[in-house]
N, C-alpha and C positions, 0 to 999 in steps of 0.2 A: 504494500500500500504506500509507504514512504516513498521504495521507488514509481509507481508512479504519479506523484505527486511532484517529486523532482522532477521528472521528465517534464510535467503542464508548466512548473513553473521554470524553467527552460526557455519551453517553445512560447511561453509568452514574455518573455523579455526577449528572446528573439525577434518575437511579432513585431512588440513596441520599439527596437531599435532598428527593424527594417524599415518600419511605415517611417519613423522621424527621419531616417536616411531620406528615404523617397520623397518625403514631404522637402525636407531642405533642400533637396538637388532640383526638384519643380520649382520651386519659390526663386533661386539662382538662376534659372534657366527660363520662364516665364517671359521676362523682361526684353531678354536679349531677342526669342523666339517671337516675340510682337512686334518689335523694333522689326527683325530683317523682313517680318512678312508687310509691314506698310511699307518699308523702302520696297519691295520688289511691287507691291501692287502701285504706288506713286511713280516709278519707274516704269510700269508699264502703261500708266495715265497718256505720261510722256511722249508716250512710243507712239499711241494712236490717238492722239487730240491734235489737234492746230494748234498754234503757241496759244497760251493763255496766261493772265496775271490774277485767279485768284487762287483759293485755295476751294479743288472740287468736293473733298471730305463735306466742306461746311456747305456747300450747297449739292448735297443728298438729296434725292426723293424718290421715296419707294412708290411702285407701280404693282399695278396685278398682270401676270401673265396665263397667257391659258392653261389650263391643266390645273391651274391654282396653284397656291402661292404667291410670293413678293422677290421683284429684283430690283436693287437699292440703285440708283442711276445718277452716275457723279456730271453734273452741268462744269460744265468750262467758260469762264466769261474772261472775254477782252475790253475793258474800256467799257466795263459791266454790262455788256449784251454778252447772248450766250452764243458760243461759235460753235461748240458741239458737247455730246455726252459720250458717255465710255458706260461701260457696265460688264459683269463676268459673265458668261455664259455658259454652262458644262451640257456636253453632250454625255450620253449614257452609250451610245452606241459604236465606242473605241473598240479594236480588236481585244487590248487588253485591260479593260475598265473603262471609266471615265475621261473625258480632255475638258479640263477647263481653262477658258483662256477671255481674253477682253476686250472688249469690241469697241471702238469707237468709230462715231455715225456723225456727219456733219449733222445742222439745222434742216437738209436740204433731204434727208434721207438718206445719202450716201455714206460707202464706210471707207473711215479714212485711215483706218490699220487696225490689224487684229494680231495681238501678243500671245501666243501659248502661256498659259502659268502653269499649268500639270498635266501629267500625263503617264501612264505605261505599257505604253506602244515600244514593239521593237528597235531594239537598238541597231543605226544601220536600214530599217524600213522605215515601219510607221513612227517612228522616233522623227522623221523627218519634215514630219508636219509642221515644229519648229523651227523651220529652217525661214530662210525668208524668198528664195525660190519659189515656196507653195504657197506662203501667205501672201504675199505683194498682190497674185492674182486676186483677192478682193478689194484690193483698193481700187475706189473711185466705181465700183457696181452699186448698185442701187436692187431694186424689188423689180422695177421696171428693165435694170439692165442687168445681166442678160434676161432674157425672155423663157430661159430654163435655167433654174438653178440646182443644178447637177454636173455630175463628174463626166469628161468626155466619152466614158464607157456606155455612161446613159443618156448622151444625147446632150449634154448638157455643154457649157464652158470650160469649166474647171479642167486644168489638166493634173491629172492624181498622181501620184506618188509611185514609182514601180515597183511594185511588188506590194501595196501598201493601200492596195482601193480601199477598203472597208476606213480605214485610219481617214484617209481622204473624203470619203463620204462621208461621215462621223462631221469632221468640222465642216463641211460644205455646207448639211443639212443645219447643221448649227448655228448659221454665219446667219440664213436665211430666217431664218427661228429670232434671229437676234433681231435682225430687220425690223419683222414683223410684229415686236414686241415695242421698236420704237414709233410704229407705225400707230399703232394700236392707242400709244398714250401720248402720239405728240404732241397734243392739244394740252394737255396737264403735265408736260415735260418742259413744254418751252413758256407755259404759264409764270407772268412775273410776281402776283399776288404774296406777298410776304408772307399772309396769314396761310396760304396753302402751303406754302414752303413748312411754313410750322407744324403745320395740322399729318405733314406726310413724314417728318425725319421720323 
């Protein structure tokens, strides 16, 4: 009985110094792991917006997309008009999981660059969706340009990735998804109303 009684009292000071471990190495690591993830999504604001002088964070506004759900939509203003928004988009239908990446749309509907942020897709294939070879292809398309938005296997524009259709589909269908999400609200996207800005963060 003693022994096992030593044994529980053991395994629970083991418990108790692994959780404080884990808890102190979260708490040291939290900070830095919030920090890289705004510089990499600020950085990719960068990549697909027109130059802009404010800060997009503070001018957020969540929208509803189909399916349901909320996609939070950073406005970019120059000389306080807005020149364009950006927002993430993940497709579900990567070879190897999810691609989420960020789309930025002028005022005009058009997109003016779209960034990978994740993915795992083959390395060497559909890895290369990253690249900027495959993405450039939507800049400056619109809903109305091309007239099919699909990969040239289907008829479409897009030229896909070799060896890596499904990867290239994935973001194709996704680029147009995003479109039509800015389509959908750009009446309460490009809204200058103060009090909506507040009523949506």
């Amino acid at each position: 009985m003693k022994e096992i009684f030593r044994l529980c009292l053991v395994l629970t000071v083991l418990s108790a110094v692994s959780a404080g471990v884990l808890a102190f190495v979260n708490q040291k690591t939290a900070g830095p792991i919030a920090k890289a993830a705004l510089q990499e999504k600020t950085a990719a604001l960068r990549s697909v917006l027109p130059p802009f002088d404010n800060d997009p964070f503070d001018d957020m506004i969540r929208v509803d997309k189909a399916g349901g759900g909320e996609v939070e939509v950073y406005r970019a203003k120059n000389g306080g008009e807005i020149v364009g928004v950006a927002f993430e988009v993940v497709s579900h239908d990567g070879y190897s999981g999810d691609i989420g990446f960020m789309i930025g749309i002028n005022t005009d509907g058009v997109i003016q660059g779209v960034q990978i942020l994740s993915h795992m897709e083959t390395p060497g294939l559909g890895a290369k969706i990253a690249g900027e070879t495959f993405r450039r292809q939507f800049d400056g398309k619109s809903l109305r340009d091309p007239e099919k938005w699909s990969v040239t296997k289907d008829g479409g524009a897009f030229v896909p990735i070799t060896g890596a259709t499904i990867s290239s589909r994935a973001v194709t269908k996704a680029a147009a998804d995003g479109l039509g999400i800015y389509a959908a609200n750009r009446e309460k996207i490009l809204g200058t109303g103060d009090a909506e800005g507040e009523e949506n963060r």
